[in-house]
N, C-alpha and C positions, 0 to 999 in steps of 0.2 A: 504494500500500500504506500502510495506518494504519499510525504509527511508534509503539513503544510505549516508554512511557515507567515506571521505577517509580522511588516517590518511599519514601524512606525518613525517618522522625522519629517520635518518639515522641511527639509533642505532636500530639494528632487534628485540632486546629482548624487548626494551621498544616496540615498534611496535608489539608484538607478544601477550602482556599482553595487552593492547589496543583492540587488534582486540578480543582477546579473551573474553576480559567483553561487548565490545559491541556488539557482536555477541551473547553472553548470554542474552543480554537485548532487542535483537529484531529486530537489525540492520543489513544491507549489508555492508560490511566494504571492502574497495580497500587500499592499500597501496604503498606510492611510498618511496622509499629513497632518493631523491633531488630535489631538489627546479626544475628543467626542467622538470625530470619525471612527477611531481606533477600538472604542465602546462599542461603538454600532457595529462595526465590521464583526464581535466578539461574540454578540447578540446573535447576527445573522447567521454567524458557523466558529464555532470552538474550533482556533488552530491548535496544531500539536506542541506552538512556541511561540511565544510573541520577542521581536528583537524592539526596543522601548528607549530612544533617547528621550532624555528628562525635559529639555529644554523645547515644551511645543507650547502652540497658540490656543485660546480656548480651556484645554483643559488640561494642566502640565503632567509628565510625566511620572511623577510624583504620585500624583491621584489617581494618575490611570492604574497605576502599580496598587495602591490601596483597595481602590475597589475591582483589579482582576483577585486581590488577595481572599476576597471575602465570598467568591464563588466558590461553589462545590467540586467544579472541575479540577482547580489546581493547575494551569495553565502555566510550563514555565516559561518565568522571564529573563532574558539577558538584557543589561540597561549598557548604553550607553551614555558616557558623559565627555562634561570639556573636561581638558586639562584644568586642574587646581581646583576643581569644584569638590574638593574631598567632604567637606558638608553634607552635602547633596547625596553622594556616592553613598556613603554610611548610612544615610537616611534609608532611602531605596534600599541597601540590602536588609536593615532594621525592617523594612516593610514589607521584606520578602522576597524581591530579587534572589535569583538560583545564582547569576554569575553578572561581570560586569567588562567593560571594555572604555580606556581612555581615547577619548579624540585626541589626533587622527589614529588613526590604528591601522594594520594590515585585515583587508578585507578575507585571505585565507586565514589569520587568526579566529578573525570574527567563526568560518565555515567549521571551523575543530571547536571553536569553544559551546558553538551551536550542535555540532554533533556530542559531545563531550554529555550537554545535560540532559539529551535527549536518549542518548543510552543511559543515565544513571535513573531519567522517566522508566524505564524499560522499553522504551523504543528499538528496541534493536539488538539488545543485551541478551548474551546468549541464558537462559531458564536456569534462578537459582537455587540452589538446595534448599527444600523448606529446614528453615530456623528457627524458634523463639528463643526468643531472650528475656528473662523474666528476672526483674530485680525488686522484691516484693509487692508493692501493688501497681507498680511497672513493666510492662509485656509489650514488647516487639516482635513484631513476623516479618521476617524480613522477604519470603517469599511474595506476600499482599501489598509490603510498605504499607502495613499498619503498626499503632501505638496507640496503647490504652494504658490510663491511669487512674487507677480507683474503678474502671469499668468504664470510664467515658472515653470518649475517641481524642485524642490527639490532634489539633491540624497544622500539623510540622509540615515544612517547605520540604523540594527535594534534596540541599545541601543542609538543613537542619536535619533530616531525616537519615543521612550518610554518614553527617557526626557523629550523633547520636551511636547507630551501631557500631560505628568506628572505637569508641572509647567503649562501648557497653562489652565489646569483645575481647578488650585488652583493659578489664577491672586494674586498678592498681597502680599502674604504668604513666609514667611521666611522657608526655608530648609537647615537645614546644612548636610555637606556632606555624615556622617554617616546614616542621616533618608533617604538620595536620593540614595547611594547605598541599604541599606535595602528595598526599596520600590520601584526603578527603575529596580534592579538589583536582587534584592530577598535573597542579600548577608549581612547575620549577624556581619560581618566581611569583610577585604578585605583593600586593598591599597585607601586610599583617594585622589589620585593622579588621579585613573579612571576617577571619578565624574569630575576633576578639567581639564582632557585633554578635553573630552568629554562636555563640557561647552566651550571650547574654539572654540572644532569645530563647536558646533550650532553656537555660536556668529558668525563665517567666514561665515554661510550660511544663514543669518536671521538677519546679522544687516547691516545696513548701511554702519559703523562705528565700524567696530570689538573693535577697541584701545577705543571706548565710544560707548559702548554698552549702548541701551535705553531700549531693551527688557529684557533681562538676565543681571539684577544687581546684584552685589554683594554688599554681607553687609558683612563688615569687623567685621572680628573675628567670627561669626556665620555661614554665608554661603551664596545661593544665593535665589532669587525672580522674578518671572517672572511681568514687568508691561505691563500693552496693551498697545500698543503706540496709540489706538483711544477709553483709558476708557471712 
């Protein structure tokens, strides 16, 4: 099945180069130029990924990201931003962003980091061993990409949800930021802020106690450690 893709920017030429390598690379690509259009097009047919620079007319980027975050679907997002707009960036993955890309950027970048989240969707990913993972009245399956806590469901992003089993697998164990993007993220490189927003939002959805966190400790100066809270 062609996987579709819709790319959002107001700047046609960037949008034109976009559509262009993703369409070379296998994709159905739709395109809106603002943040409303972008809604509507969303409406009309759930794509498999929306590619979302922050900075549009109408209805900013920002918002668009908030309210694809509040759908059932789960649609992932890759944001684009300017340079220096570190603010803005944080925000967006705070709000749910899967992965991100600074302007200007290499548009084959763009095509791997869009493959990248769309296998970790299960797009494409070769069928995983059913797993749970159960840390008292926390259960992951990782075969579903479900999480329940206390019996309610979870609605963790697709890189909240990587995290997560990432550290639930290696209980104990010190990661700093850099080996968690390389290995959550698949990124050799990259803002260590990611790992650091993206830690804060598990802790809001899986601790108790966000401000004393007992699951997702940090170790000062290295990075973080997942402990069970029923080793």
């Amino acid at each position: 099945m062609t996987q579709r893709v819709l790319v959002v920017d107001d700047d046609q030429t960037v949008s034109d180069v976009i559509r262009r390598y993703l369409e070379n690379d296998g994709f159905q690509v739709s395109l809106a130029a603002d943040g409303a259009a972008a809604l509507a097009a969303v409406e009309r047919q759930v794509p498999h990924l929306v590619v979302l620079d922050l900075m549009l007319p109408r209805v900013n980027g920002l918002e668009v990201c908030r309210a694809l975050r509040v759908r059932p679907d789960g649609v992932p997002i890759v944001m684009l931003t300017a340079r220096g707009d570190e603010a803005d960036r944080i925000l967006g993955l705070q709000l749910g962003a899967d992965d991100y890309l600074t302007k200007p950027f290499s548009p084959r970048e763009l095509v791997l980091r869009v493959r990248s989240v769309l296998r970790r969707a299960g797009g494409g990913a070769p069928p995983e061993r059913p797993e749970a993972l159960t840390d008292g009245n926390l259960v992951v399956h990782t075969s579903s990409r479900t999480a329940r806590l206390a019996g309610a469901d979870l609605a963790l992003t697709l890189r909240e949800f990587d995290l997560l089993v990432h550290l639930m697998r290696h209980p104990s164990r010190v990661f700093g930021r850099a080996e968690l993007l390389e290995q959550v993220w698949g990124w050799n490189f990259g803002d260590h802020s990611t790992v650091t927003v993206h830690v804060r939002r598990l802790r809001e959805k899986i601790e108790a106690d966000p401000a004393d966190p007992q699951r997702i400790v940090t170790v000062w100066g290295v990075g973080y450690r997942y402990e069970p809270a029923h080793a």
